[in-house]
SERO-4910 file (N, C-alpha, C, O; in steps of 0.05 Angstrom, whole numbers):
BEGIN
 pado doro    nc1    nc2    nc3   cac1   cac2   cac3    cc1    cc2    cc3    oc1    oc2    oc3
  Unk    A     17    -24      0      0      0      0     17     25      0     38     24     13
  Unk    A     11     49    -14     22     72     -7     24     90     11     32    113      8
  Unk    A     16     80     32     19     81     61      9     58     83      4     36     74
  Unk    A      8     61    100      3     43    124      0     57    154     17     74    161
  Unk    A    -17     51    168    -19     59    194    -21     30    204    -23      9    191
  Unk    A    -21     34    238    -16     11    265    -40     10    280    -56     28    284
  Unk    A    -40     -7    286    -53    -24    307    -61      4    321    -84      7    313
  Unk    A    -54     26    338    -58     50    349    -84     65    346   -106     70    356
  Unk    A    -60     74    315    -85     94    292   -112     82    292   -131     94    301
  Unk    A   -114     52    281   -144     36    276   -165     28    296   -189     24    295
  Unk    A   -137     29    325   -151     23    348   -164     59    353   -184     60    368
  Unk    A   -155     79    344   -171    105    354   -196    110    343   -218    116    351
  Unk    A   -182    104    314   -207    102    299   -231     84    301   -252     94    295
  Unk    A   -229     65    307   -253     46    322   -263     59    344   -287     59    344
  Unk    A   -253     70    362   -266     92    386   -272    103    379   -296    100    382
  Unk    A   -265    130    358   -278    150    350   -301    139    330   -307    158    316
  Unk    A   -314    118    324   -329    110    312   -345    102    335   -367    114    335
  Unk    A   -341     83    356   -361     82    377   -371    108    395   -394    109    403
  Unk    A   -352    128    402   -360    152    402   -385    167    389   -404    177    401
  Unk    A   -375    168    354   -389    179    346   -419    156    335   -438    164    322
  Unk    A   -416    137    340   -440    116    342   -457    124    365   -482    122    366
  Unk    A   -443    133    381   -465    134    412   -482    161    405   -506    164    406
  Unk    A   -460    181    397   -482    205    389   -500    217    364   -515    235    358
  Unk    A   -486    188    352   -513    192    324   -536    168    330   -557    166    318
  Unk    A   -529    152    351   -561    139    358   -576    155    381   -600    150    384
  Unk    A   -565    173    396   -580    184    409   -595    205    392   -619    212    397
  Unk    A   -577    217    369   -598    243    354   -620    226    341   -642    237    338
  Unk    A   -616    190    332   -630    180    311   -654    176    329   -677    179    321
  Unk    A   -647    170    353   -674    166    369   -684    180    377   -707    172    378
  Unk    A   -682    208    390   -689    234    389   -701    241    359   -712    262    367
  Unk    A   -706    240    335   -715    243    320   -735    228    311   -756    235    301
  Unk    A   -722    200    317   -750    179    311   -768    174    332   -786    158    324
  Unk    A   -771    183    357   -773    173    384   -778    147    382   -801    139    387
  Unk    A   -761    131    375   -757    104    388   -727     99    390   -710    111    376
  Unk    A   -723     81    408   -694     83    405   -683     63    395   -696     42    395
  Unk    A   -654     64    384   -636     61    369   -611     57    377   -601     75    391
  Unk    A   -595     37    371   -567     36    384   -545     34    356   -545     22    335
  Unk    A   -534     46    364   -508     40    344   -478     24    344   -469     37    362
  Unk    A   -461      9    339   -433      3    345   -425      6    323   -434     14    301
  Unk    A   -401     -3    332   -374     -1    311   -357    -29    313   -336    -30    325
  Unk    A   -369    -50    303   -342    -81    312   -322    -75    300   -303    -80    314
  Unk    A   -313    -65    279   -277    -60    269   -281    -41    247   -299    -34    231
  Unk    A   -252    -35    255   -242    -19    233   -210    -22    211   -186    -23    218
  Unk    A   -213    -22    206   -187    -30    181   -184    -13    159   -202      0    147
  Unk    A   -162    -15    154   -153    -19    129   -145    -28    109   -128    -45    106
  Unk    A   -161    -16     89   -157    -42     60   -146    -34     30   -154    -14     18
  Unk    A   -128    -51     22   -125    -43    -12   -154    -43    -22   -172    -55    -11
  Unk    A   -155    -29    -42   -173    -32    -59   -182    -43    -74   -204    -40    -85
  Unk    A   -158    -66    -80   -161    -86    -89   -180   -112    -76   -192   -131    -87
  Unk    A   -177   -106    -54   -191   -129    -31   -209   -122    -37   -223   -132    -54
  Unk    A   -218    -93    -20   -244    -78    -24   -265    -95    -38   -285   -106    -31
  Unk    A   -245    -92    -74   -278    -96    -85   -276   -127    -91   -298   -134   -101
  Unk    A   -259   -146    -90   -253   -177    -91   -270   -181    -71   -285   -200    -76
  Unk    A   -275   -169    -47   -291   -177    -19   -330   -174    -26   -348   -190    -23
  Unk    A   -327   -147    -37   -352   -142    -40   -377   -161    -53   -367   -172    -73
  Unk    A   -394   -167    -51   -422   -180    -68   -435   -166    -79   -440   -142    -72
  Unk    A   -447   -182   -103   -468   -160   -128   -485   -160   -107   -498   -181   -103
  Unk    A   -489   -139    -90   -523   -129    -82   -534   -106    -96   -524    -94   -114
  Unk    A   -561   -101    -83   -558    -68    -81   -551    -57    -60   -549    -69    -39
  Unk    A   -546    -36    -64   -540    -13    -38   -550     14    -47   -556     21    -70
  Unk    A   -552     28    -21   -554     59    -19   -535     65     -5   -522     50      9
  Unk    A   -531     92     -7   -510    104     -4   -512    138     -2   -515    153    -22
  Unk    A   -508    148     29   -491    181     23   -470    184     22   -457    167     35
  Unk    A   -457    203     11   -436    210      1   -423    234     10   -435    252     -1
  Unk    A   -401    246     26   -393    271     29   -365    265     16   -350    246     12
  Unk    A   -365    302     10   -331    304     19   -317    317     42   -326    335     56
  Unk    A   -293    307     43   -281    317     69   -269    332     66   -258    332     44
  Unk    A   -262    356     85   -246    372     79   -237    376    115   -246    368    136
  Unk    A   -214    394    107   -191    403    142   -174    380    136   -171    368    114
  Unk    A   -165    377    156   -148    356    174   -142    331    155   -118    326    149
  Unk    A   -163    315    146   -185    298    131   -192    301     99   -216    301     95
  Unk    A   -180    304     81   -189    309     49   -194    277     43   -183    258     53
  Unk    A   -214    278     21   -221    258     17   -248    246      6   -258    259    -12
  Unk    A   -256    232     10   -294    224     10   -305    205     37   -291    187     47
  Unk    A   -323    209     42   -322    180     63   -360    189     50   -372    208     41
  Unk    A   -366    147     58   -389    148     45   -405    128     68   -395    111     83
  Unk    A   -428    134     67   -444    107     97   -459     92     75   -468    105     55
  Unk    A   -463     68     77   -475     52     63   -491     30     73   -483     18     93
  Unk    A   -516     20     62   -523      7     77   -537     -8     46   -540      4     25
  Unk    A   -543    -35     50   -558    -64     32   -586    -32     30   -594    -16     46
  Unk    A   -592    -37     -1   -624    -29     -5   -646    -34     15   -662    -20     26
  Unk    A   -643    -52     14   -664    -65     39   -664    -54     64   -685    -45     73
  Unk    A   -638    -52     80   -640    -39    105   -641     -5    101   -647     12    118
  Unk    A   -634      0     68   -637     34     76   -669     40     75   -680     60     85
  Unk    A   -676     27     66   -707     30     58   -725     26     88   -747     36     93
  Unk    A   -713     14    101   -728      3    133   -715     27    153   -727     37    172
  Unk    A   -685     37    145   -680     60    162   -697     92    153   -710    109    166
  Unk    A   -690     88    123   -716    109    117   -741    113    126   -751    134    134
  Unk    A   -752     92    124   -781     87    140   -783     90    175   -803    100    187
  Unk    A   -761     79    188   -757     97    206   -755    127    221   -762    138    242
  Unk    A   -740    135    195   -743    170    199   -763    182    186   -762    207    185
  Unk    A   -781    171    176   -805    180    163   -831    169    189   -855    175    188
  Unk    A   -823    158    203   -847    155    231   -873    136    209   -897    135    212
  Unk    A   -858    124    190   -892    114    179   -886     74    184   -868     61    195
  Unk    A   -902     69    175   -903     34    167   -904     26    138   -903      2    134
  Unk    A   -905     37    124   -911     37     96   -889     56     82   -889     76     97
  Unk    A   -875     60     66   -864     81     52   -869     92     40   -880     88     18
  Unk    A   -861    112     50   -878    140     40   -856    154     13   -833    146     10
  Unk    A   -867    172     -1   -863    180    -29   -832    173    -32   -817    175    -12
  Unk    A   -819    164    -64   -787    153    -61   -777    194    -57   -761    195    -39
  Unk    A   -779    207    -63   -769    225    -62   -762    231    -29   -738    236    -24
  Unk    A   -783    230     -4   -785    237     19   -768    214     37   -755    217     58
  Unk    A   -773    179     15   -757    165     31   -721    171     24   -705    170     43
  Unk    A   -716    175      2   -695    188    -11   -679    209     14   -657    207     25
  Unk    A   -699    226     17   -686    251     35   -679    242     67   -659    250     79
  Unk    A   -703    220     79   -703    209     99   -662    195    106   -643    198    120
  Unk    A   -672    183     87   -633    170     83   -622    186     89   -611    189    111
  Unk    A   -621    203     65   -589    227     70   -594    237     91   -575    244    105
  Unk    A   -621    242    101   -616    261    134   -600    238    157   -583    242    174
  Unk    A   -614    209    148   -592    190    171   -564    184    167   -550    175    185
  Unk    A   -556    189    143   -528    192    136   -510    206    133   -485    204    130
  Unk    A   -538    240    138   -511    258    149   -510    258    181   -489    268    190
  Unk    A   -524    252    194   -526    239    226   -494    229    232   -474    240    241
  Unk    A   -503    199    218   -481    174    215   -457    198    218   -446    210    237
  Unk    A   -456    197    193   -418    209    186   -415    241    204   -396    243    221
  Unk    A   -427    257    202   -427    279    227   -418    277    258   -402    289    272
  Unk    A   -442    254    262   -422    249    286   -399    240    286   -381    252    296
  Unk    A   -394    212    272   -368    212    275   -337    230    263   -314    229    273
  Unk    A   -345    243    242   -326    264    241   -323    284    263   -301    295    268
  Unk    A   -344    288    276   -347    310    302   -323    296    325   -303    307    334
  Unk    A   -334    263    331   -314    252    348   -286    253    341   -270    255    360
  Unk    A   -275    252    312   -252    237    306   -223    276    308   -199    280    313
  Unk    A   -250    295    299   -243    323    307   -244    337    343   -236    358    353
  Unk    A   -257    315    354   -248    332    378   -228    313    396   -217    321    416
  Unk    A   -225    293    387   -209    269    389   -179    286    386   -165    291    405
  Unk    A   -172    294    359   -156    303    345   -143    336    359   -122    342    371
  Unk    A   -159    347    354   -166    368    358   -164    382    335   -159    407    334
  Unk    A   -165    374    324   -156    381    292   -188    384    269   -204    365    267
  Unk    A   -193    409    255   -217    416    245   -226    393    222   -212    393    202
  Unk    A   -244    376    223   -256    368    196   -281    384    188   -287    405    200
  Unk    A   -298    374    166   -317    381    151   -334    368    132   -326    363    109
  Unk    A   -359    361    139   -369    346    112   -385    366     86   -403    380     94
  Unk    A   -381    366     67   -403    377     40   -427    370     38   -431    348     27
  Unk    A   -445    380     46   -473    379     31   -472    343     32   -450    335     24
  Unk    A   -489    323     39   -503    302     25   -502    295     -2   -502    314    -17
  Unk    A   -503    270    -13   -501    262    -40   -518    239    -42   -510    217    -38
  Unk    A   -536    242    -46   -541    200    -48   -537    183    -74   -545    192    -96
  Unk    A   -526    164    -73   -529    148    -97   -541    119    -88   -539    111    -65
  Unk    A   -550    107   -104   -559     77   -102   -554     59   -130   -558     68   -153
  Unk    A   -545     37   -125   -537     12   -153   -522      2   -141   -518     10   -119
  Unk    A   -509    -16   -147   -497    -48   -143   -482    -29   -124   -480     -5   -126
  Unk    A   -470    -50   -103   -451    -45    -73   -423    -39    -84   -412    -18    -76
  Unk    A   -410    -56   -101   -391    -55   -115   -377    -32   -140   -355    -24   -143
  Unk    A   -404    -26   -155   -403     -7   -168   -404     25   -144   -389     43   -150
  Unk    A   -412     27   -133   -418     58   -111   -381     46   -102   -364     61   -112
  Unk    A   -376     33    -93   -343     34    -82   -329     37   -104   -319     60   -104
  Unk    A   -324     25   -123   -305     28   -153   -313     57   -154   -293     72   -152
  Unk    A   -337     68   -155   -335     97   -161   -322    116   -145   -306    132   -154
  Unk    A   -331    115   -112   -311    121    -94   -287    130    -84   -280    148    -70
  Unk    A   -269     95   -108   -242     85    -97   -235    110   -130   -213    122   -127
  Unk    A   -245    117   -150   -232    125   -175   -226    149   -176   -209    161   -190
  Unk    A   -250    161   -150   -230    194   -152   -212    198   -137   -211    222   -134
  Unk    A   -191    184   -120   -167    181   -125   -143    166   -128   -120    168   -121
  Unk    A   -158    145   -144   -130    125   -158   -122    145   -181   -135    166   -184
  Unk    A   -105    141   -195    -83    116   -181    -62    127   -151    -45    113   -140
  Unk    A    -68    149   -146    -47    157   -130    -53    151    -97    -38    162    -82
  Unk    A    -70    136    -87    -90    130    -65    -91     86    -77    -98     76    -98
  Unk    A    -83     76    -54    -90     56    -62   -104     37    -45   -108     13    -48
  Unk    A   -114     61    -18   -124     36      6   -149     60     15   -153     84      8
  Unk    A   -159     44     31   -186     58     40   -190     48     70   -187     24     74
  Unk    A   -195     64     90   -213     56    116   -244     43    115   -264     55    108
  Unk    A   -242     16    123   -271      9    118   -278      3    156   -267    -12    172
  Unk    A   -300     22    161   -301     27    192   -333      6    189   -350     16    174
  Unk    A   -340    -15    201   -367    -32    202   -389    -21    226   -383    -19    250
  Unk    A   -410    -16    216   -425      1    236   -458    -19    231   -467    -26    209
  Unk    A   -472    -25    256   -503    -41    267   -513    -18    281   -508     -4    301
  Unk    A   -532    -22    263   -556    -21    275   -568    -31    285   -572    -53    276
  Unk    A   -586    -19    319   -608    -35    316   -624    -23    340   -612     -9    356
  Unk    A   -653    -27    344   -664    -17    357   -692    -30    366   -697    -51    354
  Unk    A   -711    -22    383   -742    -32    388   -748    -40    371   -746    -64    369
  Unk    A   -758    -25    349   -778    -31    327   -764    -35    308   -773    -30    285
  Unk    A   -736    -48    313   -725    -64    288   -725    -96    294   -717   -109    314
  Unk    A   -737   -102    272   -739   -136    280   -711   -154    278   -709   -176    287
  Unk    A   -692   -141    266   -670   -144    265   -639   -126    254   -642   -106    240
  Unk    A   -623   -130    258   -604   -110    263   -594    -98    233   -593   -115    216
  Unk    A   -588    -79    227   -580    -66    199   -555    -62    195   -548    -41    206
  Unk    A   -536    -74    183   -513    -83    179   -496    -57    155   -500    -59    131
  Unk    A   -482    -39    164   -473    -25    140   -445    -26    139   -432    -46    145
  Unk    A   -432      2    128   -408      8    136   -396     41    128   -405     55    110
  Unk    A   -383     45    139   -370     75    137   -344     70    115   -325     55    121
  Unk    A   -347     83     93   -318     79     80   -298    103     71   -302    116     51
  Unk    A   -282    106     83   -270    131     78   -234    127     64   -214    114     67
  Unk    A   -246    147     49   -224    146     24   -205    171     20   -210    192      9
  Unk    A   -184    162     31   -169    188     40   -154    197     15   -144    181     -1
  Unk    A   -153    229     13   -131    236     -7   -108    225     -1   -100    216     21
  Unk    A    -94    225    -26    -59    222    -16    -43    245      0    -40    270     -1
  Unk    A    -33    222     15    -24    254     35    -41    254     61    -30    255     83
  Unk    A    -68    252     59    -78    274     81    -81    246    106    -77    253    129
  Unk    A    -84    228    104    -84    211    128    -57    213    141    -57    206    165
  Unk    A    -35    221    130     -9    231    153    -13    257    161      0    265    180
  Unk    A    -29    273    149    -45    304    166    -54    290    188    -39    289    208
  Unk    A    -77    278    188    -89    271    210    -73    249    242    -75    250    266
  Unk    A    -56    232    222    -47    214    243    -11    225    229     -2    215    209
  Unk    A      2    246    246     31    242    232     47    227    236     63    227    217
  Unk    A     52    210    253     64    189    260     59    163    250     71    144    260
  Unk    A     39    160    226     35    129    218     51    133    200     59    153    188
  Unk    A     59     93    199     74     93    182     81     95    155     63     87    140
  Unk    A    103    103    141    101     99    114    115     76    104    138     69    109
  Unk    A     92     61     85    105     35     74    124     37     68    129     61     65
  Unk    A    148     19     61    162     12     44    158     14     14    138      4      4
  Unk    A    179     31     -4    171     16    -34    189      9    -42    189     -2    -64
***
Protein backbone atom coordinates (compact mmCIF):
# COMPACT_ATOMS: atom_id res chain seq x y z
CA UNK A 1 0.00 0.00 0.00
CA UNK A 2 1.11 3.59 -0.36
CA UNK A 3 0.93 4.04 3.03
CA UNK A 4 0.15 2.15 6.19
CA UNK A 5 -0.95 2.95 9.68
CA UNK A 6 -0.81 0.53 13.26
CA UNK A 7 -2.63 -1.18 15.36
CA UNK A 8 -2.91 2.48 17.44
CA UNK A 9 -4.23 4.69 14.60
CA UNK A 10 -7.21 1.78 13.81
CA UNK A 11 -7.56 1.16 17.41
CA UNK A 12 -8.56 5.26 17.72
CA UNK A 13 -10.34 5.10 14.94
CA UNK A 14 -12.67 2.28 16.12
CA UNK A 15 -13.29 4.61 19.31
CA UNK A 16 -13.92 7.48 17.51
CA UNK A 17 -16.45 5.50 15.60
CA UNK A 18 -18.07 4.12 18.86
CA UNK A 19 -18.00 7.58 20.09
CA UNK A 20 -19.43 8.94 17.28
CA UNK A 21 -21.99 5.81 17.11
CA UNK A 22 -23.24 6.68 20.60
CA UNK A 23 -24.11 10.24 19.46
CA UNK A 24 -25.66 9.61 16.22
CA UNK A 25 -28.05 6.95 17.90
CA UNK A 26 -28.99 9.18 20.46
CA UNK A 27 -29.88 12.14 17.68
CA UNK A 28 -31.49 9.02 15.53
CA UNK A 29 -33.70 8.31 18.45
CA UNK A 30 -34.46 11.71 19.44
CA UNK A 31 -35.77 12.13 15.99
CA UNK A 32 -37.49 8.94 15.57
CA UNK A 33 -38.67 8.65 19.20
CA UNK A 34 -37.86 5.22 19.38
CA UNK A 35 -34.72 4.14 20.23
CA UNK A 36 -31.79 3.07 18.47
CA UNK A 37 -28.36 1.80 19.19
CA UNK A 38 -25.39 2.02 17.20
CA UNK A 39 -21.64 0.15 17.25
CA UNK A 40 -18.68 -0.04 15.53
CA UNK A 41 -17.10 -4.07 15.62
CA UNK A 42 -13.83 -3.00 13.46
CA UNK A 43 -12.10 -0.97 11.67
CA UNK A 44 -9.34 -1.48 9.05
CA UNK A 45 -7.63 -0.94 6.43
CA UNK A 46 -7.87 -2.11 2.98
CA UNK A 47 -6.26 -2.17 -0.60
CA UNK A 48 -8.64 -1.58 -2.93
CA UNK A 49 -8.05 -4.32 -4.47
CA UNK A 50 -9.56 -6.46 -1.56
CA UNK A 51 -12.18 -3.88 -1.18
CA UNK A 52 -13.92 -4.82 -4.25
CA UNK A 53 -12.67 -8.86 -4.53
CA UNK A 54 -14.54 -8.83 -0.93
CA UNK A 55 -17.58 -7.08 -2.02
CA UNK A 56 -21.11 -9.01 -3.42
CA UNK A 57 -23.38 -7.99 -6.39
CA UNK A 58 -26.17 -6.45 -4.09
CA UNK A 59 -27.91 -3.38 -4.03
CA UNK A 60 -27.01 -0.66 -1.91
CA UNK A 61 -27.68 2.94 -0.95
CA UNK A 62 -25.52 5.21 -0.18
CA UNK A 63 -24.55 9.05 1.15
CA UNK A 64 -21.81 10.49 0.05
CA UNK A 65 -19.65 13.53 1.46
CA UNK A 66 -16.57 15.19 0.97
CA UNK A 67 -14.05 15.86 3.46
CA UNK A 68 -12.31 18.60 3.95
CA UNK A 69 -9.54 20.13 7.12
CA UNK A 70 -7.41 17.78 8.68
CA UNK A 71 -9.23 14.90 6.55
CA UNK A 72 -9.45 15.43 2.46
CA UNK A 73 -11.03 12.88 0.85
CA UNK A 74 -14.68 11.20 0.49
CA UNK A 75 -16.12 8.99 3.17
CA UNK A 76 -19.43 7.38 2.25
CA UNK A 77 -22.19 5.33 4.83
CA UNK A 78 -23.73 2.62 3.16
CA UNK A 79 -26.14 0.33 3.85
CA UNK A 80 -27.88 -3.21 1.62
CA UNK A 81 -31.18 -1.46 -0.24
CA UNK A 82 -33.18 -3.24 1.93
CA UNK A 83 -32.01 -1.95 5.25
CA UNK A 84 -31.86 1.68 3.79
CA UNK A 85 -35.33 1.50 2.92
CA UNK A 86 -36.42 0.14 6.65
CA UNK A 87 -34.02 3.01 8.10
CA UNK A 88 -35.79 5.45 5.84
CA UNK A 89 -39.04 4.33 7.00
CA UNK A 90 -37.83 4.84 10.31
CA UNK A 91 -37.13 8.51 9.96
CA UNK A 92 -40.23 8.98 8.16
CA UNK A 93 -42.37 7.77 11.57
CA UNK A 94 -44.61 5.71 8.96
CA UNK A 95 -45.16 1.71 8.33
CA UNK A 96 -45.53 1.84 4.79
CA UNK A 97 -43.19 4.06 2.58
CA UNK A 98 -43.89 7.01 1.99
CA UNK A 99 -43.16 9.01 -1.46
CA UNK A 100 -39.35 7.64 -3.06
CA UNK A 101 -38.46 11.24 -3.09
CA UNK A 102 -39.24 11.85 0.96
CA UNK A 103 -37.87 8.24 1.55
CA UNK A 104 -34.77 9.39 -0.57
CA UNK A 105 -34.29 12.55 1.75
CA UNK A 106 -35.13 10.44 4.94
CA UNK A 107 -31.67 8.51 4.16
CA UNK A 108 -29.44 11.37 3.52
CA UNK A 109 -30.81 13.07 6.71
CA UNK A 110 -29.60 9.51 8.56
CA UNK A 111 -26.41 9.61 6.79
CA UNK A 112 -25.56 12.88 7.46
CA UNK A 113 -26.32 11.96 11.30
CA UNK A 114 -24.03 8.68 10.73
CA UNK A 115 -20.90 10.45 9.31
CA UNK A 116 -21.33 13.93 11.34
CA UNK A 117 -21.10 12.43 14.28
CA UNK A 118 -18.39 10.58 13.73
CA UNK A 119 -16.31 13.21 12.04
CA UNK A 120 -17.36 15.52 15.12
CA UNK A 121 -15.68 12.62 17.40
CA UNK A 122 -12.58 11.85 15.32
CA UNK A 123 -12.15 16.15 15.36
CA UNK A 124 -12.41 16.60 18.89
CA UNK A 125 -10.45 13.46 19.44
CA UNK A 126 -7.79 15.15 17.26
CA UNK A 127 -8.32 18.42 17.90
CA UNK A 128 -7.78 19.04 14.62
CA UNK A 129 -10.84 20.80 12.26
CA UNK A 130 -12.82 18.42 9.82
CA UNK A 131 -15.87 19.05 7.53
CA UNK A 132 -18.45 17.29 5.61
CA UNK A 133 -20.14 18.86 1.98
CA UNK A 134 -23.66 18.97 1.54
CA UNK A 135 -25.15 15.09 1.27
CA UNK A 136 -25.05 13.08 -2.00
CA UNK A 137 -27.04 10.00 -2.40
CA UNK A 138 -26.43 7.42 -4.84
CA UNK A 139 -27.97 3.86 -5.11
CA UNK A 140 -26.84 0.62 -7.65
CA UNK A 141 -24.86 -2.40 -7.15
CA UNK A 142 -22.56 -2.23 -3.65
CA UNK A 143 -19.55 -2.74 -5.75
CA UNK A 144 -20.14 -0.33 -8.41
CA UNK A 145 -20.91 2.90 -5.55
CA UNK A 146 -17.15 1.70 -4.09
CA UNK A 147 -15.27 1.40 -7.65
CA UNK A 148 -16.73 4.86 -8.07
CA UNK A 149 -15.55 6.03 -4.70
CA UNK A 150 -12.12 4.26 -4.85
CA UNK A 151 -11.59 6.27 -8.73
CA UNK A 152 -11.51 9.68 -7.60
CA UNK A 153 -8.34 9.03 -6.27
CA UNK A 154 -6.50 6.24 -7.91
CA UNK A 155 -4.14 5.80 -9.03
CA UNK A 156 -2.36 7.87 -6.50
CA UNK A 157 -4.51 6.48 -3.24
CA UNK A 158 -4.51 2.78 -3.09
CA UNK A 159 -6.20 1.82 0.29
CA UNK A 160 -9.29 2.89 1.98
CA UNK A 161 -10.67 2.80 5.82
CA UNK A 162 -13.57 0.44 5.91
CA UNK A 163 -15.07 1.34 9.62
CA UNK A 164 -18.35 -1.58 10.11
CA UNK A 165 -21.25 0.04 11.78
CA UNK A 166 -25.13 -2.03 13.34
CA UNK A 167 -27.81 -1.04 13.77
CA UNK A 168 -30.38 -1.76 15.82
CA UNK A 169 -33.18 -0.87 17.86
CA UNK A 170 -37.09 -1.62 19.38
CA UNK A 171 -38.88 -1.56 16.33
CA UNK A 172 -36.25 -3.19 14.41
CA UNK A 173 -36.96 -6.81 14.02
CA UNK A 174 -33.49 -7.21 13.23
CA UNK A 175 -30.20 -5.49 13.14
CA UNK A 176 -28.99 -3.29 9.95
CA UNK A 177 -25.65 -4.17 8.97
CA UNK A 178 -23.63 -1.27 7.00
CA UNK A 179 -20.39 0.38 6.78
CA UNK A 180 -18.51 3.76 6.85
CA UNK A 181 -15.91 3.97 3.99
CA UNK A 182 -13.50 6.54 3.90
CA UNK A 183 -11.20 7.29 1.19
CA UNK A 184 -8.43 9.41 1.99
CA UNK A 185 -6.56 11.81 -0.36
CA UNK A 186 -2.96 11.08 -0.78
CA UNK A 187 -1.18 12.71 1.76
CA UNK A 188 -3.92 13.70 4.06
CA UNK A 189 -4.22 10.54 6.41
CA UNK A 190 -0.44 11.54 7.64
CA UNK A 191 -2.25 15.19 8.31
CA UNK A 192 -4.47 13.57 10.48
CA UNK A 193 -2.33 10.69 12.13
CA UNK A 194 1.55 12.12 11.60
CA UNK A 195 3.21 9.43 13.00
CA UNK A 196 1.73 6.45 10.88
CA UNK A 197 3.71 4.66 9.09
CA UNK A 198 5.07 4.96 5.69
CA UNK A 199 5.25 1.77 3.68
CA UNK A 200 8.11 0.58 2.21
CA UNK A 201 8.53 0.80 -1.70
Amino acid sequence: MSYEIGPVELDFLKEAGNIGAGHAATALSKLTGRRMDMSVPSASLIPFEDILLDEEEEAASAVVFKLSGALTGWMIFMLPAAHADRLALQMTGGTHPASVSLMQSAFAEAGNIVCGAYVSAVSDLTGKALSLSPPQQAADMKSALIAEALSAVAPEADAALMIDACLTGDSLSSGMQGSLLIVPEPGSLQQLFPFAGEANE
